[in-house]
N, C-alpha and C positions, 0 to 999 in steps of 0.2 A: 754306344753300348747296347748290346744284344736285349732287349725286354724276354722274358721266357715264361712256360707256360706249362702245367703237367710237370712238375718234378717228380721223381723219386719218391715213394711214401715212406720209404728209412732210409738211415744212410747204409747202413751193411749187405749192399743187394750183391756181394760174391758172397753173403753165408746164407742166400737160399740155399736147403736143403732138397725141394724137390722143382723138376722143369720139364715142362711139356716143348718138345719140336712135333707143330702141327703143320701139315702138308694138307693144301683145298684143291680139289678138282673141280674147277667153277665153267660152268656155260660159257661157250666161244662170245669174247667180247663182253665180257663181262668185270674183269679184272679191277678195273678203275673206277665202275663202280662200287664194289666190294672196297675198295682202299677208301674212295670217299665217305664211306658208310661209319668203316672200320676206324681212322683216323678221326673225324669227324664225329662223332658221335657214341662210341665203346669204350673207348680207352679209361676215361675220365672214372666211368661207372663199373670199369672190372677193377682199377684199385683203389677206388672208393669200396667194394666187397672186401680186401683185402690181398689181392692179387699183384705180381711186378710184371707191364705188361715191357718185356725187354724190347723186343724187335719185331719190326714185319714188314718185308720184302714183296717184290717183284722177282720170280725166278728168270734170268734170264736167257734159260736156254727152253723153258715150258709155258708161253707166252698166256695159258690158262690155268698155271698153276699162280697159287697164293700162299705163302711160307711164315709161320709168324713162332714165336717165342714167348710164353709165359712163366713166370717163377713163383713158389708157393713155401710159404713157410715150414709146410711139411705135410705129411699126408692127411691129417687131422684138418688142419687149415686147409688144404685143400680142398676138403670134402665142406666145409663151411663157408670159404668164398664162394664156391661154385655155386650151391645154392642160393647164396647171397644174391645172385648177381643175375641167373638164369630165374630165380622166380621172384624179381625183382623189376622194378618197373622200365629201366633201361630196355634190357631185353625185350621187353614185352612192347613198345615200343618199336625194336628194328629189328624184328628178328625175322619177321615175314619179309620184310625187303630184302635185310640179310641173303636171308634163306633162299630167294627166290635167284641168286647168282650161283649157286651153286651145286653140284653135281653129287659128290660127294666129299664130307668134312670128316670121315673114322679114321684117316692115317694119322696116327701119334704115339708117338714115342716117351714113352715118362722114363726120367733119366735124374741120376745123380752126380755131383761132383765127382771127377774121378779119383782125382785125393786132395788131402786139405787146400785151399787156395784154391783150387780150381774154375772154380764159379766164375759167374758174371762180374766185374766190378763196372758198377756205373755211376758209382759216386763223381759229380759232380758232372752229368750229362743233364740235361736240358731238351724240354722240347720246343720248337720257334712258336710263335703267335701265328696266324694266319697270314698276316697285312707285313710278318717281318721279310726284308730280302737278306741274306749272308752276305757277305764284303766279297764272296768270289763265290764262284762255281761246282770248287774242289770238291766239296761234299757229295755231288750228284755221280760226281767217277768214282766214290768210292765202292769195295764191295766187298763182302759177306763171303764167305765160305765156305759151307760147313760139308765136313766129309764122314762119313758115317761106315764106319767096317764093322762087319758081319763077324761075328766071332763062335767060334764053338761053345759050347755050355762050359762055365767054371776058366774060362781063358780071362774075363774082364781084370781083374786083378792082378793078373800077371802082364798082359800088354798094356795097361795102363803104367806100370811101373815101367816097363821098357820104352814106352811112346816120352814119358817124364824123363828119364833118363838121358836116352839114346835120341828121339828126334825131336824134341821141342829146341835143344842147340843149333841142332839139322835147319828146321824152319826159320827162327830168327837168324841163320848164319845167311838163310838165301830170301830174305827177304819180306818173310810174313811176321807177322804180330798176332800170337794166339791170344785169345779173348775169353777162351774157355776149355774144358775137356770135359765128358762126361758119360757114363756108363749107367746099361738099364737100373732103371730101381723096380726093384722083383716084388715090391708093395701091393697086395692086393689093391684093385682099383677102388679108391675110397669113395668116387661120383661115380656108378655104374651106368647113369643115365647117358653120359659122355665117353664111347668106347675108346679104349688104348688096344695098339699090340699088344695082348699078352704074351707069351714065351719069347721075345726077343733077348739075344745079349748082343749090346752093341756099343761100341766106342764109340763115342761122336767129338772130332774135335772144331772147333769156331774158330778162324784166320780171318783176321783183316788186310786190304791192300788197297792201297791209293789209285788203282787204279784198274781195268780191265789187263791192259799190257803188262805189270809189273806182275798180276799173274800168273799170266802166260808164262812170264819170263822165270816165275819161280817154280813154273809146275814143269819145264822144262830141264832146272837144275837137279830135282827129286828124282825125275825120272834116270836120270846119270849117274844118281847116288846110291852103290852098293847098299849099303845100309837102310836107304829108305824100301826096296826092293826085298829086301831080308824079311824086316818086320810086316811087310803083305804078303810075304808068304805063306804063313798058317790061317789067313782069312779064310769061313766056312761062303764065304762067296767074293764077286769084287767087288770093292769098295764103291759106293755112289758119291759122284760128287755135287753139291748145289753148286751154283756159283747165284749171288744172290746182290740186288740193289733195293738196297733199305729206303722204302718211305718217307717222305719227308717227317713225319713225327716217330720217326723209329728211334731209341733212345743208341739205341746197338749200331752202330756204323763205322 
């Protein structure tokens, strides 16, 4: 039996209300740094402030990008972990090492469920001990998803009901497990000190797949699929896509 370490600090972590997707441009070769850093040593102390630190990745098509996931109770709580945490002695601590990988940390996106249930669910995820090994391997082929379309101003509401609708069926018919969906939250930024995109509207949805291959294999089926081709049609640009290999302490995988 598996020992575990960093649980969950509630159990209802799909009724965050609000979610940062934050994107690092860190110094070549820097990466695994930053993850030892980041795992090892941050996690503990952002939800001990009050924060769900979901997930964080390896991108692996941007071998110097660094990709992670935080969730907040809401903008209020936001603005009171953040501080919590940032002028708290954690930080204070590793923020120069931190800091000294990386290039630039302003890309983020603060985003909300895109309708009820939407959210994370991580109830009953786990993070391992250091010293634990897993009974196989499988977990390290897993990966992360997340695709992000560009939307026109006032479109979020309406392609989210059609993404619900019309292709979450689509996805789990060819193969992925969505884990989330989520649209900007137009919330004044309540930590200024920590910049966000402001004007963004963007859908963002989270897919899981066991594998790199079954991927391929499903991004292969979409592309064939009238339907999926419809709904990216009125995108105010093309869609990006991560494809993404979660950390060994990523709760999100």
């Amino acid at each position: 039996m598996n020992l575990l370490v960093n649980s969950p600090p509630k159990s209802d972590l799909d009724d965050s209300p609000v979610v940062e997707l934050r994107q690092y441009v860190l110094k070549p070769g820097q990466r695994e740094t930053l993850i030892g850093i980041f795992d090892g040593k941050l996690i503990a102390g952002q939800e001990d402030a009050g924060m769900t630190i979901i997930g964080q990745f390896r991108d692996l098509d941007r071998p110097d990008m660094f990709v992670w996931l935080r969730g907040f109770d809401g903008m209020v709580a936001r603005k009171d972990a953040l501080a919590a945490f940032y002028e708290g002695p954690v930080w204070a601590a590793w923020r120069d090492a931190a800091n000294a990988t990386m290039i630039n940390s302003d890309d983020v996106l603060l985003l909300k469920p895109a309708w009820p249930g939407a959210g994370f669910d991580l109830s009953g995820t786990r993070r391992f001990l250091d010293y634990e090994k897993p009974s196989s391997d499988s977990h390290l082929k897993r990966i992360v998803v997340i695709r992000i379309h560009h939307l026109r101003p006032g479109m979020e509401t309406g392609f989210a009901r059609d993404f619900e609708t019309e292709a979450v069926p689509m996805l789990d018919a060819f193969g992925a497990k969505l884990l989330g969906a989520f649209i900007s939250e137009h919330a004044e930024n309540s930590f200024p000190r920590l910049p966000v995109r402001a004007g963004e509207n963007v859908f963002i949805s989270v897919t899981g797949f066991d594998s790199i291959e079954a991927h391929a294999r499903h991004e292969a089926a979409l592309a064939a699929a009238p339907a999926w081709q419809a709904l990216q049609s009125g995108l105010a640009r093309p869609m990006e896509t991560l494809r993404l290999s979660p950390t060994a302490q990523s709760l999100l995988r």
